[in-house]
C-alpha positions as CSV (number, residue, x, y, z in Angstrom):
1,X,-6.2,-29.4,18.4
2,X,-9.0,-26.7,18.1
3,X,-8.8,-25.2,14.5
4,X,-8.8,-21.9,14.3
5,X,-12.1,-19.3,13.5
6,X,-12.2,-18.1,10.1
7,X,-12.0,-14.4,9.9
8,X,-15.1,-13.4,8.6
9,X,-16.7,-14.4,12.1
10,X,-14.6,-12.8,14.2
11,X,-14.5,-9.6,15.4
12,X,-12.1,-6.6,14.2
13,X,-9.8,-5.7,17.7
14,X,-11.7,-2.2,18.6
15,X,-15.2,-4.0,18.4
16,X,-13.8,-7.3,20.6
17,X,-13.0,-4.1,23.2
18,X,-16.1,-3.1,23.7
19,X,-17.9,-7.0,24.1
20,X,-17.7,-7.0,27.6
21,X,-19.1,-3.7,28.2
22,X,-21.7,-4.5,25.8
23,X,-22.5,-8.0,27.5
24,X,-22.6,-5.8,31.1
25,X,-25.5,-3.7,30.1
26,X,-27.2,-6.2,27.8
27,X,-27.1,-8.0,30.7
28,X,-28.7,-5.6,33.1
29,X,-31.2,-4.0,31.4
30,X,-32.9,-7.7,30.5
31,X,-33.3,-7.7,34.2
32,X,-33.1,-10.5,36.8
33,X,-33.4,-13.3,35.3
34,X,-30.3,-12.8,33.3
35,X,-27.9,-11.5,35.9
36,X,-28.8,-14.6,37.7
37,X,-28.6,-16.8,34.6
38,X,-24.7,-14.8,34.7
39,X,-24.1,-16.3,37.7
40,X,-20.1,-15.9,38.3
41,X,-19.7,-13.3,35.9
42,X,-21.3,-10.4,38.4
43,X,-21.9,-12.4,41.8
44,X,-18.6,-14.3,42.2
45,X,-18.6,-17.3,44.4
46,X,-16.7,-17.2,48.0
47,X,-13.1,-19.0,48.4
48,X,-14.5,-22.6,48.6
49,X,-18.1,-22.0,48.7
50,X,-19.7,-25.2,47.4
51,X,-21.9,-25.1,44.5
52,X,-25.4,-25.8,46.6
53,X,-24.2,-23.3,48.8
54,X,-23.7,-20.9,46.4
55,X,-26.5,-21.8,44.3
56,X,-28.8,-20.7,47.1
57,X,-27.0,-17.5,47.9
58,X,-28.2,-16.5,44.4
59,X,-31.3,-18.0,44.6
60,X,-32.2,-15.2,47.2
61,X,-30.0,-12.4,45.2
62,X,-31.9,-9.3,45.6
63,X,-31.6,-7.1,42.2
64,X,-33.4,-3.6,42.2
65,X,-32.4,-2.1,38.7
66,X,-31.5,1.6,38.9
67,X,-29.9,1.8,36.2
68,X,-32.5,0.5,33.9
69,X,-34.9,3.5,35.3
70,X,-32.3,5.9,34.8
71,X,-31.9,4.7,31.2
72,X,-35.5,5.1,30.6
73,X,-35.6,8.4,32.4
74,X,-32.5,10.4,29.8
75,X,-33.7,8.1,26.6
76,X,-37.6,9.6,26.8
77,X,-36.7,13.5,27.0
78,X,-36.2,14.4,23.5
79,X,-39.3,12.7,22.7
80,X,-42.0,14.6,24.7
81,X,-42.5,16.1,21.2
82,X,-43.1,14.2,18.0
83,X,-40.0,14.3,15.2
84,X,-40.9,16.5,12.3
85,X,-39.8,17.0,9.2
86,X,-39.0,20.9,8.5
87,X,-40.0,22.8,5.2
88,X,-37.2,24.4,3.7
89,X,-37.5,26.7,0.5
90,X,-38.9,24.0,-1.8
91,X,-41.7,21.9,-0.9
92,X,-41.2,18.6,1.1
93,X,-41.7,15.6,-1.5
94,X,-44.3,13.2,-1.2
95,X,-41.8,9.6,-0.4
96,X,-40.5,11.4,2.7
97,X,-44.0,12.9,4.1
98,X,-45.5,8.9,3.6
99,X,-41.9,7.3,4.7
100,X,-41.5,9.2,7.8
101,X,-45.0,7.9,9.0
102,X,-43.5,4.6,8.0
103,X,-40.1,3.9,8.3
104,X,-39.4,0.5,9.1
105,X,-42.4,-1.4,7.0
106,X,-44.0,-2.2,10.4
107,X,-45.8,0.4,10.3
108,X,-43.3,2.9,12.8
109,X,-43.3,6.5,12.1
110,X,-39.4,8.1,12.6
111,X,-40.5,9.0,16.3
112,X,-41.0,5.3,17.4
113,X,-38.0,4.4,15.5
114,X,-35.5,7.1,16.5
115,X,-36.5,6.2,20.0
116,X,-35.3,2.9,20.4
117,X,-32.5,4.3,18.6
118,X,-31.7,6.6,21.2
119,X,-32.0,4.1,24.1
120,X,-29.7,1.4,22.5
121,X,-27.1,4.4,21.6
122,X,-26.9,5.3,24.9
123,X,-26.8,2.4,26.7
124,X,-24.5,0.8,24.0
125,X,-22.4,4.1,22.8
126,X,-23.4,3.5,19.8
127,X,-26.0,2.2,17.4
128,X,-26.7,1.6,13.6
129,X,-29.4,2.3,11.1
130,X,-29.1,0.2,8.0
131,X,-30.9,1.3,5.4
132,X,-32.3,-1.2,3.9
133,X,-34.3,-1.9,0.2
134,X,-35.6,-5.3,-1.1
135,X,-33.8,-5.5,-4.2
136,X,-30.6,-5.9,-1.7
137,X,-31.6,-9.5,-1.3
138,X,-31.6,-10.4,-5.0
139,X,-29.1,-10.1,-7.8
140,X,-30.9,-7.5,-10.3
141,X,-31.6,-4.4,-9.6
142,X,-34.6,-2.6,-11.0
143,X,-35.4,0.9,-12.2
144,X,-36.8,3.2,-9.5
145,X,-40.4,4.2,-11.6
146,X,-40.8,0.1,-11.4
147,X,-40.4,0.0,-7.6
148,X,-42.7,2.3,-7.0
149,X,-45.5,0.6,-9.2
150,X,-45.1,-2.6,-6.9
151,X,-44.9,-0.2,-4.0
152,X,-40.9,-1.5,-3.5
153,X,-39.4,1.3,-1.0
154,X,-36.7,1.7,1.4
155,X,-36.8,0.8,5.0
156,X,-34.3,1.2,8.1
157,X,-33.6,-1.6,10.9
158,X,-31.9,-1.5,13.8
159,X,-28.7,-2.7,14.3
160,X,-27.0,-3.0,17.6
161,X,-22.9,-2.5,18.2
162,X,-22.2,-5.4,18.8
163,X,-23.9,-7.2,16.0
164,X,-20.9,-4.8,13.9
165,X,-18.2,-7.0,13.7
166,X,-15.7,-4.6,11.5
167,X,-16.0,-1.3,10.1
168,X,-13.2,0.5,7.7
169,X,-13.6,4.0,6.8
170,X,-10.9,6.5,5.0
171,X,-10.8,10.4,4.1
172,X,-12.9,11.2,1.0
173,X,-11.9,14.9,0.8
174,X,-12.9,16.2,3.7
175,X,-15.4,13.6,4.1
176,X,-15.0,10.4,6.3
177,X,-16.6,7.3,4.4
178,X,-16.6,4.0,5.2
179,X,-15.2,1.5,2.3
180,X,-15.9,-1.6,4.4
181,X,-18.5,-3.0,6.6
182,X,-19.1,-6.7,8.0
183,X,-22.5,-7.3,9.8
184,X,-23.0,-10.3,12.3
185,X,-26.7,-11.5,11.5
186,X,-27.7,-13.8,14.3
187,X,-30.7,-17.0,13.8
188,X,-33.7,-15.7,15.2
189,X,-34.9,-18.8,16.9
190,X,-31.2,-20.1,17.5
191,X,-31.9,-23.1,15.7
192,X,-30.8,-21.5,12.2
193,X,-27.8,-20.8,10.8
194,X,-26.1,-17.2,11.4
195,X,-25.0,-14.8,8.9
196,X,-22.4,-12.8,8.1
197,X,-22.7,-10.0,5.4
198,X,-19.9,-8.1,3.9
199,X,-20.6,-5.0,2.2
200,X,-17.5,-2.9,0.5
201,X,-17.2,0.3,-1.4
202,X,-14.9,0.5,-4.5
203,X,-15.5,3.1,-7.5
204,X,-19.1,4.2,-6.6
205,X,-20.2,1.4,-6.6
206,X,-21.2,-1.0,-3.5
207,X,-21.3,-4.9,-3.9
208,X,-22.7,-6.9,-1.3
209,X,-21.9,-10.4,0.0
210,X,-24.1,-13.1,2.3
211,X,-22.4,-16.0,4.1
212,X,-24.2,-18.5,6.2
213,X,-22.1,-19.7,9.5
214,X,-21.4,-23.6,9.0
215,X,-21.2,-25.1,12.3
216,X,-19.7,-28.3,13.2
217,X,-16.6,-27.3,9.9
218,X,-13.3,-29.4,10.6
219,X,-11.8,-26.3,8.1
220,X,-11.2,-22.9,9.1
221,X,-12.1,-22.1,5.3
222,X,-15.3,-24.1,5.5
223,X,-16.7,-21.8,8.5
224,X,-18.8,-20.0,6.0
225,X,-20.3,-20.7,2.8
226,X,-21.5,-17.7,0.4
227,X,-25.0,-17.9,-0.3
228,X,-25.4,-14.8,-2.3
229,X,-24.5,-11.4,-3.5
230,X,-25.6,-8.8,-5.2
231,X,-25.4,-4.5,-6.2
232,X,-26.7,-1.8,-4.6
233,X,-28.4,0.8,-6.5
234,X,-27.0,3.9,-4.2
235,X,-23.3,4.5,-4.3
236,X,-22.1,4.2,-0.2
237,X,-22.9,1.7,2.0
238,X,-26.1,2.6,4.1
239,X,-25.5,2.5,7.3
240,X,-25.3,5.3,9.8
241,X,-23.8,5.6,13.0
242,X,-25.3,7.2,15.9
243,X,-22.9,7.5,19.2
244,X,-22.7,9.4,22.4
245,X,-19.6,7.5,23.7
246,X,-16.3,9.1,23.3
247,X,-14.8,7.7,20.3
248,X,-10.6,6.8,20.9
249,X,-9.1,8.2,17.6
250,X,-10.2,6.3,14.4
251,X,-11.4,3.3,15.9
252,X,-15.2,1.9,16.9
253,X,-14.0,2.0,20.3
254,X,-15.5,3.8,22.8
255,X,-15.5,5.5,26.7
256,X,-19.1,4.7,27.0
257,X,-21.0,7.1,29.0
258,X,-22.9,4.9,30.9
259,X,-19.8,3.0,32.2
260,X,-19.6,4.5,35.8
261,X,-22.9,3.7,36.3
262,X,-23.6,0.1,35.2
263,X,-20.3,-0.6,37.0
264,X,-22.2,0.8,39.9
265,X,-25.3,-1.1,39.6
266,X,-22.9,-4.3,39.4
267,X,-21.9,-2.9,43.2
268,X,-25.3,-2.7,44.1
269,X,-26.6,-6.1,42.7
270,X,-23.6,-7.8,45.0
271,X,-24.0,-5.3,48.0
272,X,-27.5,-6.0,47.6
273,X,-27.7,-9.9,47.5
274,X,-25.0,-10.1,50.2
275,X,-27.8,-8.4,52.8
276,X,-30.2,-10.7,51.5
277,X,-28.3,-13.5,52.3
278,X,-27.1,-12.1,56.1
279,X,-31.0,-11.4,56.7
280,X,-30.9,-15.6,55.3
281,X,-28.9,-16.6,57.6
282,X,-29.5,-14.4,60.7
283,X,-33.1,-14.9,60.7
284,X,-33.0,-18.2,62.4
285,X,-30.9,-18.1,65.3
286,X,-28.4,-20.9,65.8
287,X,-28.6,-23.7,68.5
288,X,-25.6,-24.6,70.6
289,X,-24.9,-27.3,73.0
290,X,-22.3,-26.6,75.4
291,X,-20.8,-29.3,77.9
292,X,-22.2,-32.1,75.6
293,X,-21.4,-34.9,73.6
294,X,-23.9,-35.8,70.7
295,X,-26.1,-38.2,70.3
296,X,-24.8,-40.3,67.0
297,X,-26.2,-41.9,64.3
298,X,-25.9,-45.3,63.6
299,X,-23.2,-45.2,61.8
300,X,-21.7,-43.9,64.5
301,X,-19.9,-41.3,62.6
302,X,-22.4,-38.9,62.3
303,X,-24.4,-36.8,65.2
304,X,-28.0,-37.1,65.4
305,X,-30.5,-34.0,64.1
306,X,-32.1,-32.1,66.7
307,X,-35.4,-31.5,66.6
308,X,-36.4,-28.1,68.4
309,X,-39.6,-25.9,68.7
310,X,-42.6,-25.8,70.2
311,X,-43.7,-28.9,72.6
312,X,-40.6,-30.1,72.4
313,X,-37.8,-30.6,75.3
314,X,-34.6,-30.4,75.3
315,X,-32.0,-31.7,78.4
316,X,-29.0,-30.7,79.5
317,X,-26.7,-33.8,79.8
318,X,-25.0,-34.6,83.6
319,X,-21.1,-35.2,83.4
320,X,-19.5,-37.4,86.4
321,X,-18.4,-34.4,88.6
322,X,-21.7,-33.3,89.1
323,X,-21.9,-30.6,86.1
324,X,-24.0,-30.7,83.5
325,X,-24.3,-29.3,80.1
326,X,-26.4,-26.6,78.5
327,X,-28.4,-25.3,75.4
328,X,-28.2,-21.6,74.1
329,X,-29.4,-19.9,71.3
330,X,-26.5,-18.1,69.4
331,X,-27.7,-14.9,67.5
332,X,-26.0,-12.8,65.3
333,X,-25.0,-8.7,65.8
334,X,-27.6,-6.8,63.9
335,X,-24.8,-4.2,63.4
336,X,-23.1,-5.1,60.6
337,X,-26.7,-5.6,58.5
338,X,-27.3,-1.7,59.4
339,X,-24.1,-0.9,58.3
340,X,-24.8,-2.9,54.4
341,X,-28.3,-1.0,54.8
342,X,-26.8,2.3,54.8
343,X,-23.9,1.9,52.4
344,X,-26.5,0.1,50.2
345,X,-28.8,3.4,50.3
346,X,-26.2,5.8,49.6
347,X,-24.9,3.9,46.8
348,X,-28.2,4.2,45.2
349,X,-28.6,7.8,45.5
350,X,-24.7,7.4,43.4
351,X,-26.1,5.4,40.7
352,X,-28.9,7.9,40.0
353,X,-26.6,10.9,40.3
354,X,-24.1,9.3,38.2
355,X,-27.0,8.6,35.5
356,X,-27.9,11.7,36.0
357,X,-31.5,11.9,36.7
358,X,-32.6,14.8,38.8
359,X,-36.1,13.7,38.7
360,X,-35.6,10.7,40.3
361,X,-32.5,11.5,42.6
362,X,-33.4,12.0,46.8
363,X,-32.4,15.7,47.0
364,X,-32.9,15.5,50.6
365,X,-28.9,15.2,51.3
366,X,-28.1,18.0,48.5
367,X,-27.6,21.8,48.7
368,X,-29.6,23.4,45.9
369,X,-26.7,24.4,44.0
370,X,-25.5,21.0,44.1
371,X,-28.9,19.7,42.4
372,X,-29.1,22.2,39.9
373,X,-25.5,21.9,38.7
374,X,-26.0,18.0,38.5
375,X,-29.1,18.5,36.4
376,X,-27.5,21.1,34.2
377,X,-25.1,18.3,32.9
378,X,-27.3,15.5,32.6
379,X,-29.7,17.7,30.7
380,X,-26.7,19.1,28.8
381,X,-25.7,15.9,27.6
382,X,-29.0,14.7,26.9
383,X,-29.4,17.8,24.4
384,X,-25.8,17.0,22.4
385,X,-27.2,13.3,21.9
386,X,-30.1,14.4,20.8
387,X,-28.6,16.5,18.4
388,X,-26.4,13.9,17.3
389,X,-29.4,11.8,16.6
390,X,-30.9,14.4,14.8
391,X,-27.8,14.1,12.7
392,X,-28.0,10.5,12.3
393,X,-31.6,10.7,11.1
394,X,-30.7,13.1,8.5
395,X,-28.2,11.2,7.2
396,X,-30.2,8.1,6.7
397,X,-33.0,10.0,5.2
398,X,-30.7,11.3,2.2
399,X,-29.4,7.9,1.8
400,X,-33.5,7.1,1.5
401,X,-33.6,9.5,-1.0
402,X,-31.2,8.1,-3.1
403,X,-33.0,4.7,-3.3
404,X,-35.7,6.7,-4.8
405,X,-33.4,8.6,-6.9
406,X,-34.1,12.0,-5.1
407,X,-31.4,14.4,-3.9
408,X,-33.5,15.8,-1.9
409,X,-31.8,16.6,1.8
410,X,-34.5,16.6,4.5
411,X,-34.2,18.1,8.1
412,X,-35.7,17.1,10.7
413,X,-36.2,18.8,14.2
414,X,-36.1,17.0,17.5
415,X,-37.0,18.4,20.9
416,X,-34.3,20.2,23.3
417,X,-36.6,22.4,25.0
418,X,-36.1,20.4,28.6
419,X,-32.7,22.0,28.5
420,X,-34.2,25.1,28.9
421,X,-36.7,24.2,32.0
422,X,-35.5,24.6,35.5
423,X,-35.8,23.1,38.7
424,X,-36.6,26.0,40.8
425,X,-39.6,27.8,38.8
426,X,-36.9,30.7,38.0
427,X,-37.4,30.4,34.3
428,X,-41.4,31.2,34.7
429,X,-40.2,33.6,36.4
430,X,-38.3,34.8,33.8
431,X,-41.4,35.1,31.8
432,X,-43.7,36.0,33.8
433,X,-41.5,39.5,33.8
434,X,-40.7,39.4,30.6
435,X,-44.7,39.5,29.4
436,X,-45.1,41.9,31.6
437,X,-42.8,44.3,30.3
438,X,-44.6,43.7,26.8
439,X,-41.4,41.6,25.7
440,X,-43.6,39.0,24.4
441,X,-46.6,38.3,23.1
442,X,-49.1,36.6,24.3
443,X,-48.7,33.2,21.7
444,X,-45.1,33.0,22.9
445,X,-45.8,33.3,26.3
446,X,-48.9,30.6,26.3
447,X,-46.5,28.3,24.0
448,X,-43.6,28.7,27.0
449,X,-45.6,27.7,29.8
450,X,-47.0,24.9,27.7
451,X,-43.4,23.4,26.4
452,X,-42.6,23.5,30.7
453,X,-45.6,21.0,31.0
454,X,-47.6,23.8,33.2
455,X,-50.2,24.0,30.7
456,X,-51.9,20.6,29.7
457,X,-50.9,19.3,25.8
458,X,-54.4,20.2,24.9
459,X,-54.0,23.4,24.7
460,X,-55.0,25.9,22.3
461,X,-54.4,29.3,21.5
462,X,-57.1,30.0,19.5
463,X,-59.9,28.6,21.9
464,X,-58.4,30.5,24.9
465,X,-58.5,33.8,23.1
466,X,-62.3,33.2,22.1
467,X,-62.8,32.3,25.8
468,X,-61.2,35.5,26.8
469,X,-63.0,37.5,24.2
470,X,-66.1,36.5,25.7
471,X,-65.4,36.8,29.4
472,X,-65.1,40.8,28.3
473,X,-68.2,42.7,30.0
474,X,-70.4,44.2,27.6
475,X,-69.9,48.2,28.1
476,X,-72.4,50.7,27.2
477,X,-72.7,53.5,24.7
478,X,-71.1,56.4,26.3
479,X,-73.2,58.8,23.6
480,X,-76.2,56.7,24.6
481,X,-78.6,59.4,26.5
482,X,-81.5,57.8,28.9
483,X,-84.9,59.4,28.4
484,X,-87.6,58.9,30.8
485,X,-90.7,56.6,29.0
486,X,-93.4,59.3,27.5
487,X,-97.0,58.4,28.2
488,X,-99.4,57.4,25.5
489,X,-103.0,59.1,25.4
490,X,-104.3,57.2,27.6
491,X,-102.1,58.2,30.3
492,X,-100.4,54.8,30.3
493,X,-96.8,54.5,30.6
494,X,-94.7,53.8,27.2
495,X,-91.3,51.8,28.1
């Protein structure tokens, strides 16, 4: 009889919901290789299909990842621009201008970082930063002016959604906080042992706790085995959510919003490999022999292989009233296989609409207005996650500051201005009229045209107006009055 799994390694209800989403798109943005590695998971086996048989069926799988590309495509837009950190009323402290250029000790500014970030968020729903600082790992804490002497400082790491395994959170006021968190800490090279750490909340103050996963345990209680603990030296538990899924009520469970889609590219992966395996089969027509009996083996049990091509004969056998048998190449209707193609293309052209991504979807089928309201969503919900990030990233920052024992609350800004740039050239347009009318100056109208991409990123204002400055033709002195050159004694002419 199995024991059962102690309850530190297993996963709270909402987060076991969203597994097999998470193992869906784990799975298909690491490519071939592991959809194929799946196997039966995403391309089941026939009734009866024997395991050589369908071993090569997925040998030649076919697997074109749209959804990967569209993934990349939404992920990069806010970061066409660098994140900055804005200057309020006071003056931006010296830890946050050096932290942001470094944020994870690896030498990653908050740009680099917030992007990857972004891509797990949406692909996952959701995504953490844990805020991290080395005195976590030990048992004393130490002052903050000794820290910075031996250049000890905060840093954030990534941590996916499903590496969460249960988070608890409750009404502070009007504030949600969370009291409880348990974090799944997987061995790097597999070899080592995995870890669980549990951090809660009680009274201000935070207490942390590392297990190490015990394999091979004939007790549920012997699972795990604490290996330290320790206090924080900030008063919450620092790690910050960042989501674009729908959240269901007070759970971690959410209505991803790439779901459609990777369900779709599942669709495509089977529709796909299914034509690859019809072009298989159908590529080498079949040899029939009708009005004979085989030749057998010795065995007598078996028929003897035929060996056909080039220099080779083949005879049709006599029977004993004077007929005689025949050979005929059987070849399959190339029908069907333009049917797969078709349905195969058009659901392509559905993945990229459903992920949204005008730049990349065949508007050859679709009205204008039909384009430009698709884009108008995608872009729209591109902008709220990047706002949401920019929430995120705010949030983790002041939790920084706290490590350094700063209340300092920094904002950052993020770039939305691909929300505002349309498809059909109506927005320079727009501005083209709107300078002309004098509605706005020549710095706003040069920084529009460069935010659409229409002017390059090297761009500057200030060398363009000396280059206009000097295209000017020199005019002459309107009092100015020509006189003719006066001769000199010698009759010569003075000019």
């Amino acid at each position: 009889m199995a024991i059962e799994k102690n309850p530190l390694l297993e996963r709270a209800k909402d987060m076991e919901e969203m597994l097999p989403y998470w193992d869906m798109t784990d799975t298909i943005v690491k490519g071939s290789k592991a959809i194929k590695a799946a196997r039966e998971t995403y391309l089941p086996k026939f009734p009866d299909e024997q395991t050589g048989d369908y071993n090569f069926r997925l040998q030649m799988a076919k697997f074109t990842n749209i959804y990967r590309d569209v993934l990349e495509g939404l992920s990069t837009k806010p970061f066409e621009e660098e994140i900055t950190v804005i200057k309020g009323t006071e003056d931006i402290p010296s830890f946050v201008t050096d932290f942001v250029e470094d944020v994870d000790g690896f030498g990653s500014n908050i740009t680099t970082f917030a992007s990857l970030t972004f891509f797990n968020g949406i692909n996952s729903a959701i995504d953490w930063i844990f805020v991290d600082h080395p005195s976590a790992e030990g048992t004393l804490n130490i002052s903050v002016s000794e820290a910075r002497k031996k250049n000890i400082k905060p840093f954030w790491t990534h941590v996916l959604g499903r590496n969460v395994y249960e988070v608890k959170t409750k009404m502070v006021g009007s504030k949600k906080e969370i009291y409880y968190f348990r974090l799944f800490e997987p061995s790097s090279d597999g070899v080592k042992a995995n870890h669980i750490r549990v951090f809660e909340l009680v009274n201000d103050v935070v207490t942390w706790t590392l297990y190490e996963e015990v394999k091979n345990a004939k007790k549920t209680e012997d699972q795990v085995k604490e290996i330290s603990s320790g206090v924080l030296s900030v008063p919450v538990i620092p790690f910050v959510p960042f989501t674009t899924g729908r959240k269901d009520g007070n759970t971690f469970t959410f209505a991803p919003p790439m779901l459609d889609a990777a369900d779709l590219q599942i669709t495509l992966y089977q529709d796909e490999s299914g034509l690859q395996h019809i072009k298989a089969m159908a590529g080498y027509p079949m040899l029939a022999a009708n009005g004979m009996k085989p030749a057998m083996s010795a065995d007598n049990k078996t028929p003897k292989k035929v060996s056909i091509g080039p220099m080779r004969v083949l005879y049709g056998i006599p029977d004993g009233n004077g007929g005689h048998g025949e050979w005929k190449f059987i070849e399959p209707n190339a029908n069907s296989m333009e049917f797969l193609k078709k349905d195969i293309a058009a659901t392509k052209q559905d993945l990229r609409e459903l992920g949204r991504q005008p730049l990349t979807a065949l508007s050859a089928q679709l009205t204008t207005v039909t384009t430009s309201i698709a884009a108008g969503k995608a872009k729209s919900a591109v902008t709220a996650w990047a706002l949401g990030l920019k929430d995120s990233l705010q949030n983790a920052l002041i939790i920084t500051a706290m490590y350094v024992g700063s209340e300092y609350k920094t904002e950052v800004n993020i770039y939305t201005g691909f929300d505002n740039v349309t498809d059909d050239g109506s927005d320079l347009d727009a501005l083209n009229t709107a300078r002309d009318r004098g509605d706005l100056s020549q710095q706003t109208y040069w920084q529009e045209y460069k935010r659409r991409k229409v002017l390059s990123p090297e761009f500057n204002a200030e060398d363009e107006e000396r280059r206009l400055f000097e295209e000017i033709p020199a005019e002459e002195d309107e009092d100015e009055t020509l006189t003719q050159p006066e001769p000199d004694g010698d009759g010569a002419t003075i000019g």
